[in-house]
Backbone as JSON, one array per atom type, in Angstrom:
{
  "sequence": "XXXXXXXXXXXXXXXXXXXXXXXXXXXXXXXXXXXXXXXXXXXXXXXXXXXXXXXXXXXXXXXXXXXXXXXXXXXXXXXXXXXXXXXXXXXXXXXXXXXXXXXXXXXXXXXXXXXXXXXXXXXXXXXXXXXXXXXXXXXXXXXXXXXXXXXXXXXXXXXXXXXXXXXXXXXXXXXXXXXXXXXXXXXXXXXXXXXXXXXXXXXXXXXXXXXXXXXXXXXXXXXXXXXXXXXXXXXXXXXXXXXXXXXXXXXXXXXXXXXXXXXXXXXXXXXXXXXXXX",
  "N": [[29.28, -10.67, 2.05], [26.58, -11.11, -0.28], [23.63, -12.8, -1.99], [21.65, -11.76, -4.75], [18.95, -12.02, -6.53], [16.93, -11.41, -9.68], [13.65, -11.68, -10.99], [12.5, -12.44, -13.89], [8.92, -11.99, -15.37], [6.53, -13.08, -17.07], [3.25, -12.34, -16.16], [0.14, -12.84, -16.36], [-3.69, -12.36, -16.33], [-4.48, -14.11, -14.74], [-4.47, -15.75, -11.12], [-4.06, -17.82, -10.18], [-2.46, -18.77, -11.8], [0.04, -17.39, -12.0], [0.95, -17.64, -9.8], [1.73, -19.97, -9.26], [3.69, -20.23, -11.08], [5.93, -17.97, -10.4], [6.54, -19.81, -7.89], [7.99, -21.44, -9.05], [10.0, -19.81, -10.35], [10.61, -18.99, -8.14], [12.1, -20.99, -6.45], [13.92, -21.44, -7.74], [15.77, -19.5, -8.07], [16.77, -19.51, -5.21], [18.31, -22.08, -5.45], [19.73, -20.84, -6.9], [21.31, -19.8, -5.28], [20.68, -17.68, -4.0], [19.88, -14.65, -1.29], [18.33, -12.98, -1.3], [15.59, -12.87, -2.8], [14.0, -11.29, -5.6], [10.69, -10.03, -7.21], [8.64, -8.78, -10.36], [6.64, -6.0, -10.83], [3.43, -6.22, -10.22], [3.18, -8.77, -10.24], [1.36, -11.23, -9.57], [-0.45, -10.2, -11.0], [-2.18, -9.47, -14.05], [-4.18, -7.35, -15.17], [-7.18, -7.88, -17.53], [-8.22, -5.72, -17.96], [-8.0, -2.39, -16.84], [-9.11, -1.61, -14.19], [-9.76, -4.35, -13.27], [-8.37, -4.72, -11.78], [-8.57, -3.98, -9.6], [-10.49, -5.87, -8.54], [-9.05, -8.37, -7.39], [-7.66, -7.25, -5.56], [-6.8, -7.39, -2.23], [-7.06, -7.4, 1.7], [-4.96, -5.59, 3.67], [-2.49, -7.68, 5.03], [-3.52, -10.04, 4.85], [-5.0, -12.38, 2.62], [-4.76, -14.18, -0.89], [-2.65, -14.03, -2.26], [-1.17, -12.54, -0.8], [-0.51, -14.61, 1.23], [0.97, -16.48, 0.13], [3.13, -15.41, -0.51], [4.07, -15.23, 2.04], [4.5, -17.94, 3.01], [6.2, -18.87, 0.82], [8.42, -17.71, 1.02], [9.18, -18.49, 3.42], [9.26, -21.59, 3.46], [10.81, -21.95, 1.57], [12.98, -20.87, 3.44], [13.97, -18.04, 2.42], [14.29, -14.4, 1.86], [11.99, -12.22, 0.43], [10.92, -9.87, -1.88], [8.06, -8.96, -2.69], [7.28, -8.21, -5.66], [4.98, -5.99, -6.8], [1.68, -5.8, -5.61], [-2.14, -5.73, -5.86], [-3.06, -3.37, -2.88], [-5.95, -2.83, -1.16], [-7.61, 0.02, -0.06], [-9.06, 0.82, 2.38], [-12.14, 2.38, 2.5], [-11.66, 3.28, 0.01], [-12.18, 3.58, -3.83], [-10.15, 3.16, -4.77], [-6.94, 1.4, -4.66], [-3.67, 0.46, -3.29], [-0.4, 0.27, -5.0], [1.48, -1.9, -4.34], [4.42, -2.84, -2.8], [5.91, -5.7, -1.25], [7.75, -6.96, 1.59], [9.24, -9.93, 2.68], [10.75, -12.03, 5.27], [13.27, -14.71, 5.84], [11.83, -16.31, 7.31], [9.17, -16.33, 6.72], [7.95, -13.67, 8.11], [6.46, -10.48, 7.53], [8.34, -7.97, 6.6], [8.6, -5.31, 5.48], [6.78, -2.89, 4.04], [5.95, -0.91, 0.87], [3.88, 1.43, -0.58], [3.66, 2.23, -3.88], [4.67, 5.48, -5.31], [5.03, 7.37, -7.03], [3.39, 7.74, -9.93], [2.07, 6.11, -12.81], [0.94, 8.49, -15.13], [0.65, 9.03, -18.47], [0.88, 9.61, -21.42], [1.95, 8.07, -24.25], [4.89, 9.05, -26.28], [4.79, 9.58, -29.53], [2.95, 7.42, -30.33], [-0.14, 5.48, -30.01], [-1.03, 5.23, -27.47], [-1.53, 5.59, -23.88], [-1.75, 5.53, -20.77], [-3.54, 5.8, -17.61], [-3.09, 5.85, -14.87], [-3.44, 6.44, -11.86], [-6.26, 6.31, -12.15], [-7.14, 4.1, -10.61], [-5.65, 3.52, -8.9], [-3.76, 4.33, -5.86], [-1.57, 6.91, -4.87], [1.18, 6.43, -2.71], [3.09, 8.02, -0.09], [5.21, 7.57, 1.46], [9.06, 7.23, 1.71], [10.62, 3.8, 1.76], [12.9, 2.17, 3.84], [14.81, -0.61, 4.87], [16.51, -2.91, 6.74], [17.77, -5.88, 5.37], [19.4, -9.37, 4.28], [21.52, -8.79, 2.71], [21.62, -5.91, 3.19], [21.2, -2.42, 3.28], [17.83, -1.89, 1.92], [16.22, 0.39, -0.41], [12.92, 0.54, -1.19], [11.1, 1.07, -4.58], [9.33, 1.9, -7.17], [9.41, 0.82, -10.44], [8.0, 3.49, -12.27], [9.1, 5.36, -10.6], [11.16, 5.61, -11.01], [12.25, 7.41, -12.55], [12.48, 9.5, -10.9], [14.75, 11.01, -9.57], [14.62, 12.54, -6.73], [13.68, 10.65, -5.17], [15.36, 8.97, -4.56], [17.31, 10.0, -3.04], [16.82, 10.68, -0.94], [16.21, 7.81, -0.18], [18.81, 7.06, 0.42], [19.71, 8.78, 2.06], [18.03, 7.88, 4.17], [19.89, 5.28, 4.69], [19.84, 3.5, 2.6], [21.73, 0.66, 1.14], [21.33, -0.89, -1.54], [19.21, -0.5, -4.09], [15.95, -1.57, -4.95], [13.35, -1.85, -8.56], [11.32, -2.87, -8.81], [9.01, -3.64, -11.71], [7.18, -2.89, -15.19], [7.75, -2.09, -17.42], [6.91, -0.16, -20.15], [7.26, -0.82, -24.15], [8.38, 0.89, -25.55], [9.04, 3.12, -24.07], [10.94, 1.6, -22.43], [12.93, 0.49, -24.68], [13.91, 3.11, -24.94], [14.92, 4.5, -22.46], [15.36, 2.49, -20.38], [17.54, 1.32, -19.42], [19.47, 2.96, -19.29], [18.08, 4.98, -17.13], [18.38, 3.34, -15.04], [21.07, 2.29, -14.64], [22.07, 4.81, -14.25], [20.4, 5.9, -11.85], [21.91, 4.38, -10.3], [24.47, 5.17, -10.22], [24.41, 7.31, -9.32], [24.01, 7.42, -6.64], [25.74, 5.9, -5.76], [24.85, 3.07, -5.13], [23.51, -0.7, -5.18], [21.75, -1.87, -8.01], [18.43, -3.03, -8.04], [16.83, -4.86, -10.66], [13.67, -6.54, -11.17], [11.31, -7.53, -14.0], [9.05, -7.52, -15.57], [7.49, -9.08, -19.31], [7.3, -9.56, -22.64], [4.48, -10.23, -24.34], [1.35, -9.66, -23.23], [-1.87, -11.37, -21.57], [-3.52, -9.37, -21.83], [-2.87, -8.19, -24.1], [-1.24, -5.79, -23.64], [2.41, -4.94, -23.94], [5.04, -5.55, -22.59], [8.33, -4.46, -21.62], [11.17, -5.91, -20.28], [13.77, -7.29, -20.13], [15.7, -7.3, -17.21], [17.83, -6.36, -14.97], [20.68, -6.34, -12.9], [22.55, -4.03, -11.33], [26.01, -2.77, -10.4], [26.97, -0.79, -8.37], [28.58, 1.3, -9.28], [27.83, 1.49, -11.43], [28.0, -0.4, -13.28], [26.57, -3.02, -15.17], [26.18, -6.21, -13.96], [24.24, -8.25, -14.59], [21.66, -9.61, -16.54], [18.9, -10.21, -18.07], [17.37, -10.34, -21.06], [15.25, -11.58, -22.97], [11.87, -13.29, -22.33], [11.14, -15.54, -19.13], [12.43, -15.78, -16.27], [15.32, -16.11, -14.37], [18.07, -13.93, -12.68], [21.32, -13.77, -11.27], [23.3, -12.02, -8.66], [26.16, -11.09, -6.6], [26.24, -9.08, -3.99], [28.2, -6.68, -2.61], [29.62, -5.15, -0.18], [31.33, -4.34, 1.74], [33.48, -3.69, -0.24], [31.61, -1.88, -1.43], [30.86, 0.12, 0.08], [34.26, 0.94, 0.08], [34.21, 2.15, -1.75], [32.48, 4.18, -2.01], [34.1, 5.31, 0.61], [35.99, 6.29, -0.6], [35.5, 7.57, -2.83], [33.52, 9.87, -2.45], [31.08, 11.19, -3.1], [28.24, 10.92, -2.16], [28.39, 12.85, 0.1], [29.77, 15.07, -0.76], [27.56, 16.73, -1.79], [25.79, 19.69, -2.02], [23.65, 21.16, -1.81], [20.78, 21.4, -0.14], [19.96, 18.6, 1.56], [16.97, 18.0, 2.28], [16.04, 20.5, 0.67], [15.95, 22.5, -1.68], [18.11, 24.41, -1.44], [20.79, 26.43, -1.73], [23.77, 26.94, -0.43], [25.08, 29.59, 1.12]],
  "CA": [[28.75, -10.67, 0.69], [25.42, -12.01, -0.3], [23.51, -13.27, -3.24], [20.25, -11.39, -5.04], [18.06, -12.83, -7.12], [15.89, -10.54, -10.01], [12.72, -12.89, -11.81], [11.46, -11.72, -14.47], [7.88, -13.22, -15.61], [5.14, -12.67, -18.26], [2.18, -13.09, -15.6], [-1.45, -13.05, -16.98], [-4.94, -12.01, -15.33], [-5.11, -16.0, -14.15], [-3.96, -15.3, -10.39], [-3.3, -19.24, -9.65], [-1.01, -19.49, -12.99], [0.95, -16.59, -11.66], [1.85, -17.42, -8.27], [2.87, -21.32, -9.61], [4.95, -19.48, -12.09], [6.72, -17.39, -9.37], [6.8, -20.56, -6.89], [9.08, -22.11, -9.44], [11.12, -19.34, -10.46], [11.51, -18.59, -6.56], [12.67, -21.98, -6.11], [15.15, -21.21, -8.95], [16.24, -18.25, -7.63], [17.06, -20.18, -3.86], [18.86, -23.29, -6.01], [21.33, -20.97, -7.37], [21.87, -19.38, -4.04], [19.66, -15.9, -3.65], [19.54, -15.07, -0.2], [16.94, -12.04, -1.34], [14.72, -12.94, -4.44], [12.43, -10.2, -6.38], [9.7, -10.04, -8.05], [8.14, -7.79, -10.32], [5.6, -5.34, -10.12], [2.13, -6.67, -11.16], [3.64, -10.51, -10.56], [0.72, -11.33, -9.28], [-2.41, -10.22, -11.58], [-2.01, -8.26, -14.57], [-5.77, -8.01, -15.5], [-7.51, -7.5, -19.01], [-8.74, -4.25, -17.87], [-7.37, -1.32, -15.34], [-10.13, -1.87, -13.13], [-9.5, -5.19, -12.58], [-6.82, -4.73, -9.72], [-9.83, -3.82, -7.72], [-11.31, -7.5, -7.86], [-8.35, -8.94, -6.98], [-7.16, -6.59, -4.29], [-6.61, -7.87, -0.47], [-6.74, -6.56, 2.52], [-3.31, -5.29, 4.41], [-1.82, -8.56, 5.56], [-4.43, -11.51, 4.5], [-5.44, -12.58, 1.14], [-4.05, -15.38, -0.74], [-1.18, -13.63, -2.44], [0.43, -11.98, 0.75], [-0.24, -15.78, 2.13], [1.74, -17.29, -1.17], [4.6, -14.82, -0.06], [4.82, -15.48, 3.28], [4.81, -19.28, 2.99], [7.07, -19.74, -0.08], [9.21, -17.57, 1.94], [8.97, -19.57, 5.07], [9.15, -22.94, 3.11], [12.93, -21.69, 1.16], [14.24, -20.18, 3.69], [14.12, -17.03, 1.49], [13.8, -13.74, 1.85], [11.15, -12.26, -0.74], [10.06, -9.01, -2.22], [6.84, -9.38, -3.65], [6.84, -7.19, -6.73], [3.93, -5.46, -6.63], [0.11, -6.63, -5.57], [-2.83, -4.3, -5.07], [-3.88, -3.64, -1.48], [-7.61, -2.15, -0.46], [-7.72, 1.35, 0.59], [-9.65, 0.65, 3.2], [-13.33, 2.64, 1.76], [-11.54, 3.89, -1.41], [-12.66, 2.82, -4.31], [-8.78, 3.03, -5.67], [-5.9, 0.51, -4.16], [-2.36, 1.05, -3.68], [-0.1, -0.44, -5.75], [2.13, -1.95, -2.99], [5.36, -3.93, -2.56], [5.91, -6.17, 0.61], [9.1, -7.64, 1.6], [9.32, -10.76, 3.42], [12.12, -12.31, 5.87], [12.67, -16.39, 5.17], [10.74, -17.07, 8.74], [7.96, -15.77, 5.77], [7.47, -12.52, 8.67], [6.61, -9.45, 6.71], [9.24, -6.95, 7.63], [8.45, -3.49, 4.84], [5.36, -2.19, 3.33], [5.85, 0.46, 0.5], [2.89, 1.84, -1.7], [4.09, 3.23, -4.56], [4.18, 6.77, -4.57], [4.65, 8.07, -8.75], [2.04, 6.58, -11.04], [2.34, 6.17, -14.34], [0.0, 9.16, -16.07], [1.52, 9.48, -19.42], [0.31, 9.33, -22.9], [3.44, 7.69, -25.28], [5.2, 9.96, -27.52], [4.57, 8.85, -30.92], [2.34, 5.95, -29.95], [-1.69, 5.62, -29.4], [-0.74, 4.54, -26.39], [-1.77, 6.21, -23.05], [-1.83, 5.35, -19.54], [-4.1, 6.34, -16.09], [-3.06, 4.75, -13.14], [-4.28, 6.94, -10.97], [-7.84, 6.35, -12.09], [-7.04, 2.91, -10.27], [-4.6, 3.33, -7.39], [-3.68, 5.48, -4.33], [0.01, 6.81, -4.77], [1.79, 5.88, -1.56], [3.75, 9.13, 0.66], [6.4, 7.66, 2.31], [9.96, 6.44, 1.16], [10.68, 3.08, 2.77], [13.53, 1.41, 3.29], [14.58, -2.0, 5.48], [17.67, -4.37, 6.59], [17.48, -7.31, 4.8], [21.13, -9.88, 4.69], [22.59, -8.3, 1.75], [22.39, -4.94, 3.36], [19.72, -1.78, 4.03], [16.68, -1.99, 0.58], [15.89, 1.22, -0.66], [12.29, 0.06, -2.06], [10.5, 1.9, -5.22], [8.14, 0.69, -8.29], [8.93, 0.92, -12.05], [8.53, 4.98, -13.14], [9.59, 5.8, -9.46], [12.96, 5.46, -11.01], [12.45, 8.7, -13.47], [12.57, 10.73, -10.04], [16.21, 10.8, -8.61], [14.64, 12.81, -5.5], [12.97, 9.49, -4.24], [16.59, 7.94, -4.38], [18.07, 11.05, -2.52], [15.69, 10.13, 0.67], [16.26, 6.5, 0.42], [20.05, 6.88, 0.65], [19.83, 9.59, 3.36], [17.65, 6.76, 4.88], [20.95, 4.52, 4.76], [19.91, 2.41, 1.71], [22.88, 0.26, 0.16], [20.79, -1.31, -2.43], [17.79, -0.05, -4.6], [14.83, -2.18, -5.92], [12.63, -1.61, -9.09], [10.18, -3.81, -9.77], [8.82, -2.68, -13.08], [6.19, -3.38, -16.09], [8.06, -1.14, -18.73], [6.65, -0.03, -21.66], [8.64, -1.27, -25.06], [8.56, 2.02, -26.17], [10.11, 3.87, -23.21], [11.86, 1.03, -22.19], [13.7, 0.88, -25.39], [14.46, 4.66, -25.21], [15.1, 4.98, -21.05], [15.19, 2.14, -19.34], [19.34, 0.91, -19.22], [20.32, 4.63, -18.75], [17.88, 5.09, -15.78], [19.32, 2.46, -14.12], [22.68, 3.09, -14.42], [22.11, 6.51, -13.54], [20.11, 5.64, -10.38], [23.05, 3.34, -9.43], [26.1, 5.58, -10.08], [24.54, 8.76, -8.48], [23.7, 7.34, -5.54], [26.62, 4.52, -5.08], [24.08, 1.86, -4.82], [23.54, -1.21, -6.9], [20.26, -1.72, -8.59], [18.14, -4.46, -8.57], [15.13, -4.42, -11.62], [13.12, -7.45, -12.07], [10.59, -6.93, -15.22], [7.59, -7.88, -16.92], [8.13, -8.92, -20.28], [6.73, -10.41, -23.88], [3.14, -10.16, -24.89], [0.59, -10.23, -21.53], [-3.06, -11.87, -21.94], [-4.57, -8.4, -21.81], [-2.62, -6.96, -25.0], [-0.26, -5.02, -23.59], [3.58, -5.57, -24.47], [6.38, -4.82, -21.85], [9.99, -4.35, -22.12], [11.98, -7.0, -20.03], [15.46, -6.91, -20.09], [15.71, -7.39, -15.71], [18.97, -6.43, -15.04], [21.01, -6.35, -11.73], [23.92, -2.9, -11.64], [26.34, -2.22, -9.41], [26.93, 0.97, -7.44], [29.56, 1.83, -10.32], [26.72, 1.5, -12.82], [28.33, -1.86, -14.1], [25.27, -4.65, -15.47], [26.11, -7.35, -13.51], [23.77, -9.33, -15.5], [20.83, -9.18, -17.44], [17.94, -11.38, -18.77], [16.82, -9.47, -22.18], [13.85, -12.1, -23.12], [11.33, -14.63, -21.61], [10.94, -15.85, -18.21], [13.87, -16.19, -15.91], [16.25, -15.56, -13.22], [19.09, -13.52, -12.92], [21.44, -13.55, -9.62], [24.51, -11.37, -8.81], [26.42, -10.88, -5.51], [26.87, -7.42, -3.55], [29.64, -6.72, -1.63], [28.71, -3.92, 1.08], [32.75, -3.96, 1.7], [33.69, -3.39, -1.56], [31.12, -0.56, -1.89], [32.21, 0.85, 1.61], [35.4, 1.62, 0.38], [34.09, 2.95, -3.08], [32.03, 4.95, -1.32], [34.7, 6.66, 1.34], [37.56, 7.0, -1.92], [34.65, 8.56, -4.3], [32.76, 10.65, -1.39], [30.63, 11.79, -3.83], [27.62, 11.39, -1.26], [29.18, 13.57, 1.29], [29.95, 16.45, -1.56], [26.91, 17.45, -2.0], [26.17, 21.51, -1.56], [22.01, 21.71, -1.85], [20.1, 20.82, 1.18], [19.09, 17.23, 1.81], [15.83, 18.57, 2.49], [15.3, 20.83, -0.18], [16.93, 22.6, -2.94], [18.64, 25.62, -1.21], [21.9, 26.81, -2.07], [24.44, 27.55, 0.56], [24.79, 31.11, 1.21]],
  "C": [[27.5, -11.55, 0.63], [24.93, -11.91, -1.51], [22.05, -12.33, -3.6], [19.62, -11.73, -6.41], [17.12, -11.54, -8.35], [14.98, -11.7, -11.03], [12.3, -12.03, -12.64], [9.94, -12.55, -15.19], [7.15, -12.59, -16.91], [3.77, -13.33, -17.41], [0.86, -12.48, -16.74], [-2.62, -12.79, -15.82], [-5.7, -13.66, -14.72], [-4.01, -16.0, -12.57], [-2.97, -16.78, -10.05], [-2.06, -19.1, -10.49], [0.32, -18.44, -12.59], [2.04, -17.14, -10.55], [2.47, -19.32, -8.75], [3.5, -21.03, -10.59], [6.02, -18.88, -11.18], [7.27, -18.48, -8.54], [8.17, -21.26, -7.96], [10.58, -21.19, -9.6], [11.86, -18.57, -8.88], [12.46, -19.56, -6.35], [13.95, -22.18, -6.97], [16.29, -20.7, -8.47], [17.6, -18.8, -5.64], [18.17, -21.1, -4.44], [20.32, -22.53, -6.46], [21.45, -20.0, -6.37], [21.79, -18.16, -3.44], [19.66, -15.97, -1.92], [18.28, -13.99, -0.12], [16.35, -12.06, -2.85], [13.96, -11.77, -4.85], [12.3, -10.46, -7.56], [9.2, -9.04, -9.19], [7.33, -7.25, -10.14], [4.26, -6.2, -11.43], [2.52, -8.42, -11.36], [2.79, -11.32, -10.4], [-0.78, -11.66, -10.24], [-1.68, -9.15, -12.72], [-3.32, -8.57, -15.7], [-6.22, -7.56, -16.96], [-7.96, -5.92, -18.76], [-7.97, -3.85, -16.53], [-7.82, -1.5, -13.95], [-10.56, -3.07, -12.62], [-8.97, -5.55, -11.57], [-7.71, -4.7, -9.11], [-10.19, -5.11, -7.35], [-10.32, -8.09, -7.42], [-7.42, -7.99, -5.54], [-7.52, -7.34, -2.75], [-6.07, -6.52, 0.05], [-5.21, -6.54, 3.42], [-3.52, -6.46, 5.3], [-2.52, -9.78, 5.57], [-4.67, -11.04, 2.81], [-4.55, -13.66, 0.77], [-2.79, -15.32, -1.36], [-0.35, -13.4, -1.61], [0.71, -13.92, 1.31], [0.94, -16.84, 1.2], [3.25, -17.04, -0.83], [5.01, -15.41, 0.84], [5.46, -17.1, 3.19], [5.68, -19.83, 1.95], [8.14, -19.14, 0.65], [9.84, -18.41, 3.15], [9.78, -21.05, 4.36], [11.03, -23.0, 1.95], [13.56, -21.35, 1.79], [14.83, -18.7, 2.89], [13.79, -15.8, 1.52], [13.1, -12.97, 0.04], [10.8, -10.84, -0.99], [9.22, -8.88, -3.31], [6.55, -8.35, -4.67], [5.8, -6.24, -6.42], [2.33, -6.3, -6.53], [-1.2, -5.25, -4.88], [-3.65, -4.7, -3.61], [-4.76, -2.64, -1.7], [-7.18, -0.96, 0.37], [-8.55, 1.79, 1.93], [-11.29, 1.38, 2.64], [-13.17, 3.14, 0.22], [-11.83, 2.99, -2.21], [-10.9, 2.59, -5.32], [-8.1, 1.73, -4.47], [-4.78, 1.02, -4.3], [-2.03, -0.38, -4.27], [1.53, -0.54, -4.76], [3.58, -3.22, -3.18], [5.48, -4.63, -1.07], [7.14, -6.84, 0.43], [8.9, -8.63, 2.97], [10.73, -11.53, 4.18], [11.94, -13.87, 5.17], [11.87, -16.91, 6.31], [9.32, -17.0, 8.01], [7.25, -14.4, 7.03], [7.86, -11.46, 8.34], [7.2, -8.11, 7.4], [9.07, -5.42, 6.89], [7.47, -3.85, 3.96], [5.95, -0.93, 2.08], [4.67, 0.65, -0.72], [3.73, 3.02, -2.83], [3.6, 4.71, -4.81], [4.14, 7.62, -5.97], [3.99, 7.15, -9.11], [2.0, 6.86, -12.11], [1.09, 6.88, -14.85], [0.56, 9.59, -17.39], [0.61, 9.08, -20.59], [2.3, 9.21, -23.51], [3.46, 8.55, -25.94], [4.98, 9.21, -28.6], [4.0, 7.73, -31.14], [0.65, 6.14, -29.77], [-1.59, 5.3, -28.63], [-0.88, 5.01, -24.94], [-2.12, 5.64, -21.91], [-2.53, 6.53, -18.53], [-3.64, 6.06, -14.79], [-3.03, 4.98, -12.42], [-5.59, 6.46, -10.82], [-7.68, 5.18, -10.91], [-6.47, 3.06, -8.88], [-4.16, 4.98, -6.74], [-2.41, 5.76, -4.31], [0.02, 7.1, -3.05], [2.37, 7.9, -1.17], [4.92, 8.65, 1.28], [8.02, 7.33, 1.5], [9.57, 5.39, 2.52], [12.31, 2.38, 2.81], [13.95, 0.63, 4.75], [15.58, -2.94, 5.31], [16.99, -5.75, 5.82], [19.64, -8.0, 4.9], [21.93, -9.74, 3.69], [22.58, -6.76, 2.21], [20.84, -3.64, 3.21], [19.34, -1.04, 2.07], [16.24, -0.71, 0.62], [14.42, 0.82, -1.72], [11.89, 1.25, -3.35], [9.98, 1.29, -6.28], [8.58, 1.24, -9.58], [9.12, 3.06, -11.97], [8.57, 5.95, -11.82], [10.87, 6.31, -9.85], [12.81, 6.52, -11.94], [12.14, 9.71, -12.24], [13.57, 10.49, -9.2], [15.84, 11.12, -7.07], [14.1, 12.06, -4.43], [14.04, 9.34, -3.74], [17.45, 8.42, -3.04], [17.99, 10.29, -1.07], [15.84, 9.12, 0.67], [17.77, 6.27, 0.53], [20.41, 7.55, 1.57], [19.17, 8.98, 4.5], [18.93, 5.48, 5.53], [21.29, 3.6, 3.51], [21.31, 2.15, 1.39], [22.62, -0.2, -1.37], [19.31, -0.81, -2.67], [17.16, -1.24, -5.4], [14.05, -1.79, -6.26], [12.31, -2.75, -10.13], [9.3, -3.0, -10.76], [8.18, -3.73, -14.14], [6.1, -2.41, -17.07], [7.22, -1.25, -19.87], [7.46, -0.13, -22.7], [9.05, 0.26, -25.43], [10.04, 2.66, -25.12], [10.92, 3.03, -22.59], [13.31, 0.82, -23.16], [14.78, 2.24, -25.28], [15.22, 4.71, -23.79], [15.82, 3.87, -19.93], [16.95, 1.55, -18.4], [19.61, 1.97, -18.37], [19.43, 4.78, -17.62], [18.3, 4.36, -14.69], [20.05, 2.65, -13.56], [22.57, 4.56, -13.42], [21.71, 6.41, -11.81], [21.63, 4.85, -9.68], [24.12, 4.54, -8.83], [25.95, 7.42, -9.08], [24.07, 8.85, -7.47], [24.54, 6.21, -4.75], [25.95, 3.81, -4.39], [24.21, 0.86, -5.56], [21.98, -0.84, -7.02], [19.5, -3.03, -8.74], [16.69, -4.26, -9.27], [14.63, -5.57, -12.27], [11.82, -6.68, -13.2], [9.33, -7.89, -15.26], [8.12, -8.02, -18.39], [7.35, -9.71, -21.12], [5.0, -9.79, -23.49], [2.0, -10.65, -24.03], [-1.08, -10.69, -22.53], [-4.23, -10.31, -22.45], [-4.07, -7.73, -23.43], [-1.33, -6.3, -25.18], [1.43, -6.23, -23.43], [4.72, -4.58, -23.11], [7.51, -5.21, -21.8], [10.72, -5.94, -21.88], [13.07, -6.5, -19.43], [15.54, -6.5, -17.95], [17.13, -7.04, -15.55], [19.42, -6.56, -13.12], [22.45, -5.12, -12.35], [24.59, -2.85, -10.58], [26.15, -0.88, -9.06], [27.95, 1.72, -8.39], [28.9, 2.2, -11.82], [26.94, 0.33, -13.54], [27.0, -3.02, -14.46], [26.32, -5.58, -15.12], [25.97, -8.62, -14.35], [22.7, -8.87, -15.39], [19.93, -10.2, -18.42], [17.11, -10.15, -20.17], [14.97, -10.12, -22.67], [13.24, -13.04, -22.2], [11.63, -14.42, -19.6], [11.93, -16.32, -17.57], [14.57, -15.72, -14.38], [17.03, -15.47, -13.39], [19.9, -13.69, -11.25], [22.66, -12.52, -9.82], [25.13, -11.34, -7.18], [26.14, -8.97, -5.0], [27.37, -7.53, -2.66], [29.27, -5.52, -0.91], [30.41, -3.57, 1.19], [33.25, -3.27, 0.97], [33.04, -1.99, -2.03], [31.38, 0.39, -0.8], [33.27, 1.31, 0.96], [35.22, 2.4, -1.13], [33.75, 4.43, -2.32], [33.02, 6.53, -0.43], [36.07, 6.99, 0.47], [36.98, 7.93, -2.81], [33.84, 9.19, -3.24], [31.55, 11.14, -2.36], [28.6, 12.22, -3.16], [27.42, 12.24, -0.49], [29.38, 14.76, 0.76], [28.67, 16.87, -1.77], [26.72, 19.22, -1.33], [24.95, 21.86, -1.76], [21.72, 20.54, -0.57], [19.64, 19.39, 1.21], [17.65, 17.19, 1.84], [15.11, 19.86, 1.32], [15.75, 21.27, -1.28], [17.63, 24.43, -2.7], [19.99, 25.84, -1.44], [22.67, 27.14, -0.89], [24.83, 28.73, 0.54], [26.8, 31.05, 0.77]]
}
């Protein structure tokens, strides 16, 4: 059994005030006995404009955020997944919008670029999102031992596509992480029940740190970080403000859920695509 950690923050387009915001609530997170902390997405920088990610973007595996990771990592003893931070496309003028996961030696063990991107205009809201114009959706699933058990990564409105989840549990995942920078709107309306749902139809738990309260740029996002089991159960759950949540997971415990509820194993459409058995 092992311990996981979800932070949730209200960062700002001030990169220093971020990462000594995170350094504490990592050190939080370690104190009450995380052996894998996360972050959320955008923990980093969340800039007055869209087109800010670009100025603050680093290149794959330097810059002074990945170096913040590695070394608060290193320096707790902690393994870390860094919410989201934008990496350089190498000549593009977009970035991905990337998670990294760190061991506690602070040596970066998974890469995933997120791969859905939030293009949506709000229902009933003036409210509309690009985030393409900005970033490079990712192609791969990823997923990666860590010491609570094998990380199914994914970002925020990743989690409104079950067929990511499919592939990161046919990968082996035991546990899913979504780092996330909900909207109040659709967080209100979506964001519990996607959870859950991701959890219980893939006998995983869930781990979803947040973004939350009223950012420097304007924008307002949900919160509410929760941690689920693989049963869909909330664990626990930070609704406002700045914080840490922890919970255990039992890999045993879901092992034997797992081979009493097979419900993995029943499936009757292709793993691979959506064919019917003859």
């Amino acid at each position: 059994m092992g311990i996981v950690a979800a932070i949730q923050m209200n960062s700002s387009h001030v990169v220093a005030d971020n990462l000594s915001t995170a350094a504490q609530l990592l050190r939080q997170a370690k104190d009450a006995g995380a052996d894998v902390a996360c972050l959320p997405e955008n923990f980093a920088f969340m800039g007055i404009r869209d087109a800010d990610k670009r100025g603050v973007a680093e290149s794959d595996g330097s810059g002074p955020i990945q170096e913040f990771l590695a070394a608060t990592a290193r320096s707790l003893g902690l393994w870390i997944l860094g919410g989201t931070i934008g990496i350089a496309r190498n000549a593009e003028s977009r970035v991905a919008n990337t998670s990294l996961l760190f061991d506690a030696k602070g040596a970066r063990v998974a890469r995933y670029d997120k791969i859905h991107l939030f293009d949506v205009a709000i229902p009933g809201r003036n409210e509309e999102y690009r985030e393409s114009t900005h970033v490079e959706p990712g192609q791969v699933p990823v997923v990666a031992d860590t010491p609570v058990g094998r990380l199914g990564l994914s970002v925020c409105y990743d989690m409104r596509f079950p067929e990511l989840y499919r592939a990161l549990v046919d990968r082996g995942a035991q546990w899913l992480c979504m780092p996330a920078a909900f909207t109040v709107p659709t967080g209100r309306a979506h964001w519990e029940t996607l959870l859950r749902a991701r959890a219980i139809e893939n006998l995983c738990y869930v781990v979803a740190p947040a973004q939350v309260g009223t950012h420097s740029n304007g924008r307002d996002t949900y919160g509410d970080s929760m941690i689920v089991d693989y049963w869909g159960k909330v664990l626990e759950r930070l609704a406002h403000d700045a914080g840490v949540i922890t919970a255990p997971i039992d890999l045993q415990e879901q092992a034997g859920t797992r081979a009493r509820f097979p419900a993995l194993d029943n499936r009757r459409l292709q793993r691979s695509g959506v064919d019917m058995p003859a």
